[in-house]
N, C-alpha and C positions, 0 to 999 in steps of 0.2 A: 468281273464281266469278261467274256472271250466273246470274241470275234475270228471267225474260220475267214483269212484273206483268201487263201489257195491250199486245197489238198488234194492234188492230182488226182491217183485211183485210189489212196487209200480211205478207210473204213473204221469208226472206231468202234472197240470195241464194249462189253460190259461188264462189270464182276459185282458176288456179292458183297453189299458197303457192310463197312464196321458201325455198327447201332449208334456207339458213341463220339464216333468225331463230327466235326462241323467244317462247311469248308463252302466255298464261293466257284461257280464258274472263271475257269484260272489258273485256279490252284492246283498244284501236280500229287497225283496218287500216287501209293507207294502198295504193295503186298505184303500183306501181316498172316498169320495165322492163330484163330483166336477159336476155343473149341471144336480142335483138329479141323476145324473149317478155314480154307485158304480167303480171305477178303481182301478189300481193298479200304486204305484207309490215307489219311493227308499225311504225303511223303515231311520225313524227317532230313532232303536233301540227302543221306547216302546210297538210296537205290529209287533212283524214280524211274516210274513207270510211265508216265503219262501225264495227259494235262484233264481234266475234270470239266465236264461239261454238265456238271447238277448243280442244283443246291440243294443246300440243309444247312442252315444258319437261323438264329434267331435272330440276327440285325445284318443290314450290307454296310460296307464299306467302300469308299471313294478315292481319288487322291486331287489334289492341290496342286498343281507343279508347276513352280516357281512365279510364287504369288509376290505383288510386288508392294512396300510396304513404304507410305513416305512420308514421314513424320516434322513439320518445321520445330526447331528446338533455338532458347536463346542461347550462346555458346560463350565461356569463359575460357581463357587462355589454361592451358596446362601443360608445361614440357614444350612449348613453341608448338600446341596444336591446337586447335578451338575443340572444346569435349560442351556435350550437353550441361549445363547448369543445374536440371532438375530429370527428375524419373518424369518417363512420358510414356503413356498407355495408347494403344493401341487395338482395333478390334479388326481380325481377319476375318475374312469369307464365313470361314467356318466352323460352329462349336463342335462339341465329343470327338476332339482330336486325340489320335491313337499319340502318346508324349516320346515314347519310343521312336514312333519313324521321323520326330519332328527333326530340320533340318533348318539351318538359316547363315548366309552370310555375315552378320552381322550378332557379336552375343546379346541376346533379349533371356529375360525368364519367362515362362508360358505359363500359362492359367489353361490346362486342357482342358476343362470342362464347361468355361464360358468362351474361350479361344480367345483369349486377351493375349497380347504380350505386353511386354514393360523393357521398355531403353532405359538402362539404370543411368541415374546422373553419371558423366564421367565419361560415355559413349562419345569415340570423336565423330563430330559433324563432317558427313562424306558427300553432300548432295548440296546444289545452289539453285534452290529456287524461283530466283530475281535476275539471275543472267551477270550476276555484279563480278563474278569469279573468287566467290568469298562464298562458302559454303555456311548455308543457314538451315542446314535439315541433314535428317537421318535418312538413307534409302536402305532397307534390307531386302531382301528377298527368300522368301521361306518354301519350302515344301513339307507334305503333309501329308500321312492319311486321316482318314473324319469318319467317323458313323455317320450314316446316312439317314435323316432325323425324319419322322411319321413315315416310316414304311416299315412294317413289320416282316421278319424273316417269316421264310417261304422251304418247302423239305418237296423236291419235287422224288425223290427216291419212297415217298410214303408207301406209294402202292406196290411196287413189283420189289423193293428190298435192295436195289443193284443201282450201283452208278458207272455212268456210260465215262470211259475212258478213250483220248485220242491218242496214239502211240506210235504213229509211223511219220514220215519226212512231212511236215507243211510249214507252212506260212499264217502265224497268228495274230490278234491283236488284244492286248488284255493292261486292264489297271491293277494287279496282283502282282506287286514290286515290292523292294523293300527302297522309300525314298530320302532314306539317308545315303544313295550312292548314285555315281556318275554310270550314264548311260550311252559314250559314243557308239558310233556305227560300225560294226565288226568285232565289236569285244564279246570276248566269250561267257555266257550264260551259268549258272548254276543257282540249285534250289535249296533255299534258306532254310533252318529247322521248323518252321513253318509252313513250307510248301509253299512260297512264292519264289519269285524270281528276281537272282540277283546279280551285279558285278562281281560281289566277294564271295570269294573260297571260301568255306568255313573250313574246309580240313583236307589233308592230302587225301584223304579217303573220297570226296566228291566229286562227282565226274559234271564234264560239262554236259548240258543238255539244248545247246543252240547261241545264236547269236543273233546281238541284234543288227534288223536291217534298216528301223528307226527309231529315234529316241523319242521320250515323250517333250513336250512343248508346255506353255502355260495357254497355249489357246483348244491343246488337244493331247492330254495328259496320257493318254495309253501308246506301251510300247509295244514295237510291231517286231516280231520275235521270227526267225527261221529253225524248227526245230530239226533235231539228227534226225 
């Protein structure tokens, strides 16, 4: 999703899209040329063009950020710390989580398709439920992306062939991240080989394209971006 915060005077513009890629309002264009015809298609992170204001997806995506997960466990001694006793399952927010962007304080293993996790026995008990100062539970914290379940993907490029690109200085807000990484305020931006938006470099070859002016939250997952 994007959200236009502020774009002073500028204007985006439109090029014709590549037939075959797929990509979400968010996501940064890149310029290809595919029978000698110049298009636009989902930047691969080393020359972006812009940020994407279509779609053409056959499912959406969502993000999670920093769901909070708290599990009471009976706890046995091990090495002078109290560890969970048994495996203990758990169900988050959300099923058809992308296993890729999954992210967690705490190691669980994930079930992406039912969105369970599991505290293997063993996990040490971090959290005190009862106030006693003797910690009787698990707390993690996870983030995520999810397919976004009964809404079918939408191609709003069907009719005219072209997707509208933003490309000049503004102020955006969008859930097209990658949320296995930190988002403080003022760190410099670049675009994943996916065409989302990241803290990490992938390569000396990729430029930065903005920074953020705020991070995402778990009450309000999207980050608010200033781009060059």
């Amino acid at each position: 999703m994007l959200r236009i915060v502020h774009y002073g005077n500028s204007q985006p513009t439109s090029f014709i899209v590549d037939p075959a890629c797929e990509f979400e309002p968010g996501q940064f264009a890149q310029l290809t040329v595919i029978s000698n015809q110049v298009m636009a298609t989902v930047s691969n992170g080393t020359a972006p063009i812009g940020v994407i204001d279509d779609i053409k997806t056959k499912s959406f995506k969502a993000v999670s950020w920093n769901e909070v997960i708290i599990v009471q466990a009976n706890g046995v001694m091990s090495g002078g710390v109290l560890v969970s006793s048994t495996d203990i399952k758990a169900e988050l927010k959300h099923p058809h989580i992308d296993k890729n962007s999954f992210n967690s304080n705490v190691d669980v293993t994930l079930n992406p398709t039912n969105g369970v996790i599991t505290f293997i026995a063993g996990t040490p008990l971090n959290f005190d439920l009862l106030g006693t100062g003797i910690p009787n539970a698990i707390r993690a914290i996870v983030t995520y992306s999810y397919q976004v379940p009964n809404i079918p993907g939408d191609d709003s490029t069907l009719g005219s062939g072209r997707v509208t690109v933003w490309y000049q200085k503004m102020f955006f807000q969008t859930n097209k991240y990658e949320t296995n990484q930190q988002y403080p305020v003022n760190a410099n931006l670049y675009v994943s080989e996916i065409g989302i938006l990241t803290t990490r470099k992938p390569g000396a070859d990729y430029p930065s394209v903005g920074i953020v002016t705020a991070p995402p939250t778990s009450q309000h997952s999207f980050i608010e971006v200033l781009l060059w």
